[in-house]
C-alpha positions, 0 to 999 in steps of 0.5 A, a space after each residue: 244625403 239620402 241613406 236609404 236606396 229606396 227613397 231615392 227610387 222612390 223621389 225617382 219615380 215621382 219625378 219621372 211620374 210627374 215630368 214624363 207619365 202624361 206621354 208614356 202611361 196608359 190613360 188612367 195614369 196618365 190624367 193623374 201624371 197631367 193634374 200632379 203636374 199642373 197642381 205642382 205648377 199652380 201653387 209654385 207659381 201662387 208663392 211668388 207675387 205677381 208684379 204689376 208696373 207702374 208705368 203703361 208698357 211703352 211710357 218711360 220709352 217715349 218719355 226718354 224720346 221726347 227728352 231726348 227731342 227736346 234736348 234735355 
């Protein structure tokens, strides 16, 4: 995948900058490491739609139950 070594110690690094350098780094690295990580989360969490049911939470089960009451 990756020919050059470097840009895979590179990706690496990154990664371990991001998933671990807010426990581990002195604290100007670690403020960075924590605001990556939580830009990285928003605008991941921003490309996927947020789905709102239709129905109240409990509706549909209460309606089976009264279904179920009635006999139907």
């Amino acid at each position: 995948m990756f020919k050059n070594p470097s840009i895979i110690l590179l990706l690496l690094v990154f990664v371990l900058f991001v998933g671990i350098g807010d426990r581990v780094l002195p604290e100007p690295m670690k403020s960075a490491s924590f605001n990556t990580r939580t830009t990285i989360n928003k605008n991941l969490l921003g490309l996927f739609p947020t789905w709102k049911s239709k129905l109240k939470p409990h509706e549909r089960t209460n309606k089976a139950i009264e279904n179920t009451e009635q006999g139907k």
